[in-house]
C-alpha positions in Angstrom: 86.1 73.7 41.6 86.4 69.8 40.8 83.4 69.0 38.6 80.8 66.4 39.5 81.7 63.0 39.0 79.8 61.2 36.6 78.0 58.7 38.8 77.2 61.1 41.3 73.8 61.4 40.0 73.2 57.8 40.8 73.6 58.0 44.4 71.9 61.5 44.3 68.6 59.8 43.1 68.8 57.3 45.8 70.0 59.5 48.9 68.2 63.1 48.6 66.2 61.9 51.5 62.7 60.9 52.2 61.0 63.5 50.1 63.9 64.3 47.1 64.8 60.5 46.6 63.3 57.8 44.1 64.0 54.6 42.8 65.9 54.2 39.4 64.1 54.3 36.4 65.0 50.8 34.4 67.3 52.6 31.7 69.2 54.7 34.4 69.8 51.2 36.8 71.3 49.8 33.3 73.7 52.9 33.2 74.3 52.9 36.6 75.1 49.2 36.2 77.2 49.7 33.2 79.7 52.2 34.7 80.2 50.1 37.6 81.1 46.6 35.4 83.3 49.2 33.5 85.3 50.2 36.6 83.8 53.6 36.3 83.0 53.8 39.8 85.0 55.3 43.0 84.8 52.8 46.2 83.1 55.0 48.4 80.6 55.4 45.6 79.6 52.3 45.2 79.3 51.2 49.2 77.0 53.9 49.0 75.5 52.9 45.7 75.0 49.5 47.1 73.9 50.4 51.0 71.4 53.3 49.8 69.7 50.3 47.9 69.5 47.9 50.8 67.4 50.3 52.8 65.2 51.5 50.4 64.9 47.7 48.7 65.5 47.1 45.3 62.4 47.5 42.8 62.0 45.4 40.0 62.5 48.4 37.3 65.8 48.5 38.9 66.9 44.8 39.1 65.8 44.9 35.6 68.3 47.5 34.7 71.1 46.2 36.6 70.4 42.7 35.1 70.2 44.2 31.4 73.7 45.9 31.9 75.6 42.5 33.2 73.7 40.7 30.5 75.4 43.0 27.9 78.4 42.5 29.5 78.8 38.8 30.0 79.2 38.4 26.5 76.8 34.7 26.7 76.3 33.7 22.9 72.4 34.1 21.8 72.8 30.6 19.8 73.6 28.4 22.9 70.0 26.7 24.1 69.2 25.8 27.4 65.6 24.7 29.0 66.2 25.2 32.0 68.5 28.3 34.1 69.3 27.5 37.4 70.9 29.8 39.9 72.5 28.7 43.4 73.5 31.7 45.6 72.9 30.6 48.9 74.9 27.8 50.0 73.1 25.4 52.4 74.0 25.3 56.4 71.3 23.0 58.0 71.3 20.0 54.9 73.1 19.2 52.4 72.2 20.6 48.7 69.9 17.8 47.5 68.6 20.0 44.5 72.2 19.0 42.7 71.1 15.5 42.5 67.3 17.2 41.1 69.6 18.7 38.5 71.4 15.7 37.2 68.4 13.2 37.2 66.6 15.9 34.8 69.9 16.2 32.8 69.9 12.7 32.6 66.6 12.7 31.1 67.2 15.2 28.4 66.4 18.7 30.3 69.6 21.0 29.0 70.4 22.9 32.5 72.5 25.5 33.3 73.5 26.7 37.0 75.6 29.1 37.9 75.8 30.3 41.7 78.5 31.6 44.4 80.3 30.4 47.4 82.3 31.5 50.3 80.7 34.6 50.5 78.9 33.6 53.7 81.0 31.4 56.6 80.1 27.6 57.2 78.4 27.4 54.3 78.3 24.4 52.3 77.8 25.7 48.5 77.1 23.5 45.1 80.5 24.5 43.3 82.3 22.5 46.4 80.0 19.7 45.8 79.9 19.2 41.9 83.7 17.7 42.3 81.9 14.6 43.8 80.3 13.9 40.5 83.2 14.7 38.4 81.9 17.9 37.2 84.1 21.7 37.4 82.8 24.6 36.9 83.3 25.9 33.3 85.9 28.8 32.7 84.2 30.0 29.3 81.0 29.7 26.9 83.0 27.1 24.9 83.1 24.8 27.8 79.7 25.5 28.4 78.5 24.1 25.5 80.5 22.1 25.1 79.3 20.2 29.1 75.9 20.8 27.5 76.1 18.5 24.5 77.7 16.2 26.4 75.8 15.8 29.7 73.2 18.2 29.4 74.2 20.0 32.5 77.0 23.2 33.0 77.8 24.9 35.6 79.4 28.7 36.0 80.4 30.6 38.5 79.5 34.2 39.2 83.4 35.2 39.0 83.7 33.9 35.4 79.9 34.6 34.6 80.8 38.6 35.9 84.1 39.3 38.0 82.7 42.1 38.7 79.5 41.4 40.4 81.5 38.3 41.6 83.6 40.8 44.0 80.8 42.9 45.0 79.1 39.7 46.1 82.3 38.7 48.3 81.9 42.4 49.6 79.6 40.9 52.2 82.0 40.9 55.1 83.2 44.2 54.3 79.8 45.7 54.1 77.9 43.7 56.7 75.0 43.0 54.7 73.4 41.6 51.6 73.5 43.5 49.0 71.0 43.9 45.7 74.2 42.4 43.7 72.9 38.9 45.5 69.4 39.2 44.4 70.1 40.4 40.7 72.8 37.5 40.1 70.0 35.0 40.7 67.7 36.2 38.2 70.6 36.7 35.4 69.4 34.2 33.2 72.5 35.0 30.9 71.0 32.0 28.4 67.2 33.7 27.8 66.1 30.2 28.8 62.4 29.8 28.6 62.4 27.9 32.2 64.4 29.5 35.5 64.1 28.8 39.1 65.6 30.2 41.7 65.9 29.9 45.6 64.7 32.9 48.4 64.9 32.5 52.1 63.1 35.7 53.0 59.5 35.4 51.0 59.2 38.9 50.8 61.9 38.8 47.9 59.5 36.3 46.3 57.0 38.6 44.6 59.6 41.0 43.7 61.8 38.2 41.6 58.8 37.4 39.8 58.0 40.6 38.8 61.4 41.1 37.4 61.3 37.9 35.5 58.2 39.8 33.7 59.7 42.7 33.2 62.8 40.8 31.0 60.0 39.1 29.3 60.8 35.2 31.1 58.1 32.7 30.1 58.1 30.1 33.0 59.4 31.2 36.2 59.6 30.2 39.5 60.7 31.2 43.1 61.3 28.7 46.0 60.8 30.1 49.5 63.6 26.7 49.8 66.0 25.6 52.5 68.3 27.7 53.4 67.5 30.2 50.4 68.0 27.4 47.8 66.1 26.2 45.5 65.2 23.4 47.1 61.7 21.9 48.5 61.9 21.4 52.0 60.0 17.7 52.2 59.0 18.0 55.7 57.2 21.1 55.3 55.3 23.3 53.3 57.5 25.3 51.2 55.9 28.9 49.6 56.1 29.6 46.0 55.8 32.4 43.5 55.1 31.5 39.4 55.3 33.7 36.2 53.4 32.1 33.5 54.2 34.4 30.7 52.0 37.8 31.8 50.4 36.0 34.8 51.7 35.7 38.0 50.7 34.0 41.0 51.2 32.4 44.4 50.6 28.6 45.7 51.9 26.4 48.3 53.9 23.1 48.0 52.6 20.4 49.8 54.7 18.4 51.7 56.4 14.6 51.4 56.4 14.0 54.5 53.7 13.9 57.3 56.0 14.5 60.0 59.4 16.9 60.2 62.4 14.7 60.2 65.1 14.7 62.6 68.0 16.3 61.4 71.0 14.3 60.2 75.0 15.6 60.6 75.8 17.1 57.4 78.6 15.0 55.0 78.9 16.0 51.4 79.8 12.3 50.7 76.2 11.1 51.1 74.8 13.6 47.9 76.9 11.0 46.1 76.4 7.8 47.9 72.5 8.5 47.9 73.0 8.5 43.8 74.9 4.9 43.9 72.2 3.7 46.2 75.1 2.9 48.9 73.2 4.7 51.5 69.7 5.4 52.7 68.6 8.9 53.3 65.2 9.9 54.1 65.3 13.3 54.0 67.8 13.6 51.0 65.3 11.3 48.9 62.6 13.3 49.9 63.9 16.4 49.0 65.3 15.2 45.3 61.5 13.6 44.8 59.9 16.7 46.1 62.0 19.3 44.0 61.9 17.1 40.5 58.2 17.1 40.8 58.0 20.5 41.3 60.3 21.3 38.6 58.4 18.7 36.3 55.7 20.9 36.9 57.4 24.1 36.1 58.5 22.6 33.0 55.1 21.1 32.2 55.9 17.4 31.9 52.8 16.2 33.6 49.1 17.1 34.0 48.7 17.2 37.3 50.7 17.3 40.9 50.1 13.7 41.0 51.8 12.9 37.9 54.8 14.9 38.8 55.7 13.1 41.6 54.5 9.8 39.9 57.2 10.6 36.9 59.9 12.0 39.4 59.8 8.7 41.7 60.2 6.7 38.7 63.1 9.0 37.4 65.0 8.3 40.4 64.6 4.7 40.5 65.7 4.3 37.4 68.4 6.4 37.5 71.5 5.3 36.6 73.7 5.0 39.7 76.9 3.8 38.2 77.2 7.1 36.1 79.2 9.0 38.3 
């Protein structure tokens, strides 16, 4: 008789039906994790694994796990400071990803940020690794480069397939599979850098509460979750956008007001305006708003104002003054 495979018990736990099955507890999602990084995992195993989870939904003891266990693997070193972790999973389909020009304009203003996201796991998709060429920026293949784009500019950028191959195949399993996966929630709330600040985009609110939670449980100080466009982190400036905060033990809920009094009429989509709206060689109404909107909000998460007000009044005057010959 063969003997039981070794992450068998995994799937048991999960599949045993609605009276025998549970969610993982925190140290066995890190194992679970663990063995699957390692390549200790048989295919059919993990579709289950990964499908099992889906229907039940992920807790936040078990994206805590899984997170742990990719943490350990990743290999980030614990000297490297950032202020601010940034993750872009999405990709954007109805605007363009305003939130990169957000992400420079606090770079430029002394904010060490690090982003790390995905692409062409979902189809006509526009994602912010595509984009970042426009600015002269790549995507870093190792820590070195990392820090070394952080000294220098203040801003890197990873993706998930040098960050973790591994969980950057299961993400790509998306066609396969024919759903989401946890694998797409957990990279977003990786954090690999322990930075005190992270934000991070949903499209579905009911993943809010349960990325804030999680955040707690890895013990994040200042976290926040945008119900953004298109499941970025990104403020939608013609409407209210939801969103979910962790302040150290406290967590709470609040609304974003928005820019604009009116929805806007939407624009066709070219990548060349993120950068011409940075030189000032095009206007953009929505664009500006949503740069304006999300740099307040993230002044606010990083606590560089007193009020709302003075958010928006120190995130206008960062982008005027900007400097738009810089890339």
């Amino acid at each position: 008789m063969s003997l039981e495979h070794p992450f068998a018990p995994f799937v048991r736990i999960l599949g045993k039906g609605k009276q025998g099955s549970r969610s993982l507890s925190q140290s066995e999602a890190r194992e679970a994790m663990q063995m699957i990084i390692d390549g200790l995992v048989e295919p059919e195993q993990l579709g289950a694994f990964l499908m099992l989870l889906r229907v039940k939904e992920e807790s936040p003891e078990e994206l805590a796990g899984f997170i742990e266990a990719v943490r350990g693997r990743c290999c980030a070193p614990e000297g490297l400071q950032v202020d601010l972790d940034w993750s872009t999973y999405a990709g954007k389909k109805r605007q363009l990803p305003w939130f990169i020009l957000t992400s420079l304009l606090l770079a430029e203003n002394g904010v060490r940020v690090f982003m790390h996201g995905a692409r062409g796991h979902t189809p006509e998709r526009i994602y912010t690794e595509d984009c970042l060429s426009l600015f002269g920026i790549s995507a870093c293949s190792d820590w070195g480069q990392v820090a070394e784009s952080l000294d220098t500019s203040q801003f890197a950028f990873m993706s998930i397939e040098t960050l973790s191959a591994e969980m950057g195949r299961i993400i790509n399993l998306r066609p396969v599979l024919g759903l989401r996966s946890p694998v797409h929630t957990l990279c977003r709330l990786i954090n690999p850098l322990r930075a005190s600040h992270t934000v991070d985009g949903v499209f579905h609110p009911a993943y809010g509460p349960m990325h804030q939670k999680t955040a707690q449980l890895l013990g994040v100080e200042n976290g926040l979750t945008i119900k953004g466009d298109g499941g970025e982190a990104e403020i939608k400036p013609d409407t209210e956008c939801d969103l979910q905060w962790t302040r150290g033990s406290d967590y709470s809920v609040s609304q974003w007001e928005r820019y604009f009094p009116r929805r806007l009429v939407k624009q066709e989509l070219d990548t060349a305006d993120l950068l011409g709206l940075w030189r000032g060689q095009i206007t953009h109404e929505y664009g500006e708003g949503a740069v304006i909107s999300t740099l307040a909000l993230l002044l606010k998460l990083l606590n560089k104002a007193d009020s709302d007000k003075g958010c928006y009044k120190l995130a206008q005057t960062m982008w005027q003054e900007r400097d738009k010959d810089k890339y």
